[in-house]
GULUM-395185 format. One record per residue (C-alpha): residue in three letters; x, y, z. Coordinates in pm, whole numbers, plus 50000, padded with zeros to 5 digits. Example, Ala and Ser with C-alpha at 12.3 -4.5 7.8 and 13.67 -1.06 7.14 Angstrom:
BEGIN
["ALA" [51230 49550 50780]]
["SER" [51367 49894 50714]]
REM end
This chain:
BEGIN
["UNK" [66242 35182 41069]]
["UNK" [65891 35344 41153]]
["UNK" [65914 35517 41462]]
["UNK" [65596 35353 41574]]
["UNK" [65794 35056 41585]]
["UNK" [65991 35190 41896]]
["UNK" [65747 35242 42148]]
["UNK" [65733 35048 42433]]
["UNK" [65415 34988 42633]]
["UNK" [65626 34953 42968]]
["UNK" [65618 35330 42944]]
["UNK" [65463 35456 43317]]
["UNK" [65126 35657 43133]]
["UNK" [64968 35814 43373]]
["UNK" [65264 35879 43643]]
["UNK" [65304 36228 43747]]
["UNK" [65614 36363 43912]]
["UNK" [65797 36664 44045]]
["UNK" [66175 36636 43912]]
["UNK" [66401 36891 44116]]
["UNK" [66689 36992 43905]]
["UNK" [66955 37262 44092]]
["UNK" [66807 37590 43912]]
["UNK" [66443 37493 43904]]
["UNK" [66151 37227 43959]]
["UNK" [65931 37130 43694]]
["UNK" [65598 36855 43723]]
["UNK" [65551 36615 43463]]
["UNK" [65222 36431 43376]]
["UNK" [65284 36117 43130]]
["UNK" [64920 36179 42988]]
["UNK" [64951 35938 42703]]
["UNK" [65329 35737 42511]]
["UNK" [65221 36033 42264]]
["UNK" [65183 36361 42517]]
["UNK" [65336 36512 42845]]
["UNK" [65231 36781 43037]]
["UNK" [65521 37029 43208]]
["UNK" [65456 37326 43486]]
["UNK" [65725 37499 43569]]
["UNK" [65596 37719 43884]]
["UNK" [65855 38000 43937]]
["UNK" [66124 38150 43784]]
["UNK" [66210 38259 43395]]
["UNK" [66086 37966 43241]]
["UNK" [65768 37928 43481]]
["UNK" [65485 37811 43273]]
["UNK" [65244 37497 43141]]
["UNK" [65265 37352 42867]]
["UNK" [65118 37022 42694]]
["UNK" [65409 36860 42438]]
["UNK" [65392 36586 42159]]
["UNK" [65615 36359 42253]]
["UNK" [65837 36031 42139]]
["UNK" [65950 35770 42371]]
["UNK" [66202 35518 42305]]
["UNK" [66256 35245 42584]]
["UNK" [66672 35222 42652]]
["UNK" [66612 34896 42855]]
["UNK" [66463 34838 43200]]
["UNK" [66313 35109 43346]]
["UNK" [66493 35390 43097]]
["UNK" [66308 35625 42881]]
["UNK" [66445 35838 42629]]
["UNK" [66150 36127 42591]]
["UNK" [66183 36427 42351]]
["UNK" [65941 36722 42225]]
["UNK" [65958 37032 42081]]
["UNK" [65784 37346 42280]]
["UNK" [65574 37657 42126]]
["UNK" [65906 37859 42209]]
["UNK" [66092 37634 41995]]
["UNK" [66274 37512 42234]]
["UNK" [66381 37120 42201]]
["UNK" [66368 36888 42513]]
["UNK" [66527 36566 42539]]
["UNK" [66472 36348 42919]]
["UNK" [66648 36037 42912]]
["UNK" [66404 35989 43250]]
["UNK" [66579 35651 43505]]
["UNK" [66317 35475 43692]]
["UNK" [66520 35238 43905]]
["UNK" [66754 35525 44013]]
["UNK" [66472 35783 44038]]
["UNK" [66683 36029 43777]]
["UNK" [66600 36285 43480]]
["UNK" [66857 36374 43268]]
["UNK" [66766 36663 43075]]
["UNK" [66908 36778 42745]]
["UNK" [66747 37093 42618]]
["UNK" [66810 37366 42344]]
["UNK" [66643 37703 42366]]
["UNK" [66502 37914 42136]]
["UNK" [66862 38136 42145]]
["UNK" [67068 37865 42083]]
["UNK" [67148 37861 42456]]
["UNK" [67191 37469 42546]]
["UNK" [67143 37340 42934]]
["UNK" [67212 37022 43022]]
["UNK" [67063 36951 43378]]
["UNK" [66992 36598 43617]]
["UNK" [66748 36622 43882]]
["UNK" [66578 36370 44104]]
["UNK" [66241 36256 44076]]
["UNK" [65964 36218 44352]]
["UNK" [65618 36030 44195]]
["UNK" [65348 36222 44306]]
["UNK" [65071 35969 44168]]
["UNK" [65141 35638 44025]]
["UNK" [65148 35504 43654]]
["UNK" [64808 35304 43584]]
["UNK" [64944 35001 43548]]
["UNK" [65268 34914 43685]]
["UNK" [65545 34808 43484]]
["UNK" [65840 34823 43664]]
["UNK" [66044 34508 43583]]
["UNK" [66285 34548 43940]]
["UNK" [66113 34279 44127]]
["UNK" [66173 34012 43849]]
["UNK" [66510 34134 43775]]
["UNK" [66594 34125 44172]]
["UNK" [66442 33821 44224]]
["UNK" [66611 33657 43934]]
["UNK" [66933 33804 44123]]
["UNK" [66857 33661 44480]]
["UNK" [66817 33307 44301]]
["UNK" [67113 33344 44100]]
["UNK" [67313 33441 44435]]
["UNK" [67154 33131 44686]]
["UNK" [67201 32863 44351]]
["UNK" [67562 32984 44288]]
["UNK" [67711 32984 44649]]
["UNK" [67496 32698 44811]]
["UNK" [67472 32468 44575]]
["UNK" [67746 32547 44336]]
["UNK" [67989 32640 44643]]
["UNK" [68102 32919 44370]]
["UNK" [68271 33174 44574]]
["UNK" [68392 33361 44282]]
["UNK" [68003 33426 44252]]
["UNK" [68040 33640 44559]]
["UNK" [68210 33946 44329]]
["UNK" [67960 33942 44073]]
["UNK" [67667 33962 44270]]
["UNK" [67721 34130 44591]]
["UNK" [67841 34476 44666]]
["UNK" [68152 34603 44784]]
["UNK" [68004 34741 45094]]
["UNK" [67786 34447 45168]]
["UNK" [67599 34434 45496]]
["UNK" [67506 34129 45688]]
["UNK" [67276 34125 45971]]
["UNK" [67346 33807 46048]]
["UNK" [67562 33784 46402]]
["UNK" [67764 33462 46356]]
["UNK" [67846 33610 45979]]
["UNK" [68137 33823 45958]]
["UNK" [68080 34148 45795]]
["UNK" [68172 34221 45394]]
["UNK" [68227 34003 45077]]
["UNK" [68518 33868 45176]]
["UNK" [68384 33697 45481]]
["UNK" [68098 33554 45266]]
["UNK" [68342 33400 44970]]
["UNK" [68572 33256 45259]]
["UNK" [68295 33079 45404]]
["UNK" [68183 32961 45055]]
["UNK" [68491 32855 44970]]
["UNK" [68510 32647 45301]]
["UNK" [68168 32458 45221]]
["UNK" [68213 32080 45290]]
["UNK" [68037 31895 44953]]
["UNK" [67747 31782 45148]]
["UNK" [67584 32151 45213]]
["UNK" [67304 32178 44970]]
["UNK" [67025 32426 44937]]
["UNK" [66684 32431 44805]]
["UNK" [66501 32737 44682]]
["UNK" [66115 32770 44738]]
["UNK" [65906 33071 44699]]
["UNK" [66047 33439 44669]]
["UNK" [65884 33725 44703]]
["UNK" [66003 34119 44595]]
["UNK" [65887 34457 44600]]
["UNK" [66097 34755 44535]]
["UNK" [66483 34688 44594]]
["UNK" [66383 34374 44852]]
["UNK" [66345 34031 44775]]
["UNK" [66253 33763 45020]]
["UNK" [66315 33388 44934]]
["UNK" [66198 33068 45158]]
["UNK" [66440 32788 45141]]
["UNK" [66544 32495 45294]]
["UNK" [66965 32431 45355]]
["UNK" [67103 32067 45419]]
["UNK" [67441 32001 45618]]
["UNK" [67443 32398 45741]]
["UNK" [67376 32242 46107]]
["UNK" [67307 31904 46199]]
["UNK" [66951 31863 46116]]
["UNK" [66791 32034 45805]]
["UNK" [66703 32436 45841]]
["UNK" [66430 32628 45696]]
["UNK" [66544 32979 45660]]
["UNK" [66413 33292 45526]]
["UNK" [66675 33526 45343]]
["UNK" [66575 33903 45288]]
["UNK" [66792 34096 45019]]
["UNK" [66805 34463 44968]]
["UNK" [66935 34553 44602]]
["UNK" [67147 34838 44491]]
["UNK" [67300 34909 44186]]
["UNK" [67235 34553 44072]]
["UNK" [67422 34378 44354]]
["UNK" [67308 34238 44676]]
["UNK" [67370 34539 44954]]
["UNK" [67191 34404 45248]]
["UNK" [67100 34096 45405]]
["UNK" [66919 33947 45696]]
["UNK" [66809 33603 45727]]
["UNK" [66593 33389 46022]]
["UNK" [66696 33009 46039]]
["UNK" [66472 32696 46208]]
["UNK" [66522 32369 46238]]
["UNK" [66291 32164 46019]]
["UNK" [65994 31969 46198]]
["UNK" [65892 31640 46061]]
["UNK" [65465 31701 46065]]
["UNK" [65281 31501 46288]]
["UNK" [64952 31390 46353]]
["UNK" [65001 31637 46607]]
["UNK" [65054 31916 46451]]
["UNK" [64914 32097 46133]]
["UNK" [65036 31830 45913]]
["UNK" [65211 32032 45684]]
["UNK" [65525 32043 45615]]
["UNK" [65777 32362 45686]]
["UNK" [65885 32362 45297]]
["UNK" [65788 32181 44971]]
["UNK" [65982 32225 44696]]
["UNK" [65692 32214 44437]]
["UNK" [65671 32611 44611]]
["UNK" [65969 32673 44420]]
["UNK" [65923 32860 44095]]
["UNK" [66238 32966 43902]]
["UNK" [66213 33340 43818]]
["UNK" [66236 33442 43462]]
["UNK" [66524 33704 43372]]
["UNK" [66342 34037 43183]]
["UNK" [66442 33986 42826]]
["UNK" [66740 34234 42716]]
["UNK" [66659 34577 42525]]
["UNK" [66680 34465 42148]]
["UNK" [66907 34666 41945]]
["UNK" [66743 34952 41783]]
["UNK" [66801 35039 41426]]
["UNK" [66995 35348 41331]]
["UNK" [66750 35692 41274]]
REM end
């Protein structure tokens, strides 16, 4: 397979970033998919360097980036976006091989973003208010929230058991609509409206933090819906046509053996 083949145009070009591993700090400029720059500032391997590089995309958000330097040395960063990690693989000129994972803080961003989180999450959030309130499936609950969930809502117990108890409870007549969701970073925000919850029909707004995948966080604010008037604005508190089912990211397609 031509390597050319491999690249992946999510790649961040442009980002830079200083990655702190426990011996040292190194920046790293993502000039092009085909060139990286590295300074080192202090210590024995303090210097700048620009490096040919390949990039192969390991799935959402994951970066597999290797070079060769002057030295000889060879570098391989398998560089996590969505858990802000580099793990570096490197062999020095000596034969002397360090393997190394430091933490990354973006000191400018890429020039065009292409972090897939927010569809991911929001495909998540949608997944999690479909399954338990319309579905009533409270073995849902284990697959999609955390362990250590957090609700912020008062009359909610706290942690995943409460929630799949009070799933599991749900007379047949609860029902919930999804409308418009929103995300940025880790949080997701989705306006719905929830039938037989309370006696007339709420409106509520959900807010989701995301960690690891799951649901960590939650807080929510709930109104009872308002027929429009004459009176009033006219329009109405929700309408499904807002709703627009988020697309999953497609999955990493297998890449062929080197």
């Amino acid at each position: 397979m031509d390597l050319a083949d491999m690249k992946d145009d999510r790649f961040p070009v442009g980002l830079k970033m200083d990655v702190s591993y426990p011996e040292f700090s190194v920046s790293l400029a993502l000039l092009s998919a085909e060139q990286l720059q590295f300074e080192i500032k202090e210590g024995p391997f303090a210097r700048t360097e620009t490096v040919d590089i390949q990039v192969v995309s390991l799935g959402n958000g994951i970066f597999a980036v290797s070079w060769q330097e002057e030295s000889g040395a060879t570098v391989v960063n398998v560089q996590d976006y969505d858990r802000g990690l580099v793990f570096s693989f490197a062999t020095l000129p000596g034969g002397q091989f360090l393997r190394m994972t430091g933490t990354m803080a973006i000191t400018r961003p890429a020039d065009h973003a292409s972090d897939d989180r927010p569809h991911r999450n929001k495909a998540l959030v949608f997944d999690a208010m479909t399954s338990l309130f319309q579905r009533h499936d409270a073995s849902a609950v284990e697959r999609l929230y955390a362990p250590d969930y957090v609700q912020h809502n008062p009359n909610i117990p706290q942690g995943r058991d409460a929630l799949q108890a009070i799933v599991a409870g749900l007379p047949d007549h609860v029902h919930y609509e999804p409308g418009l969701i929103v995300a940025e970073g880790d949080l997701v925000a989705i306006h719905g409206r929830i039938r037989g919850w309370a006696e007339e029909p709420q409106i509520a707004i959900d807010i989701f933090r995301i960690e690891g995948g799951r649901l960590a966080e939650h807080w929510d604010v709930l109104q009872s819906e308002v027929t429009p008037t004459a009176a009033s604005s006219g329009i109405s508190m929700f309408d499904p046509a807002e709703a627009t089912r988020p697309a999953r990211p497609e999955p990493a397609k297998p890449r062929d053996t080197l």
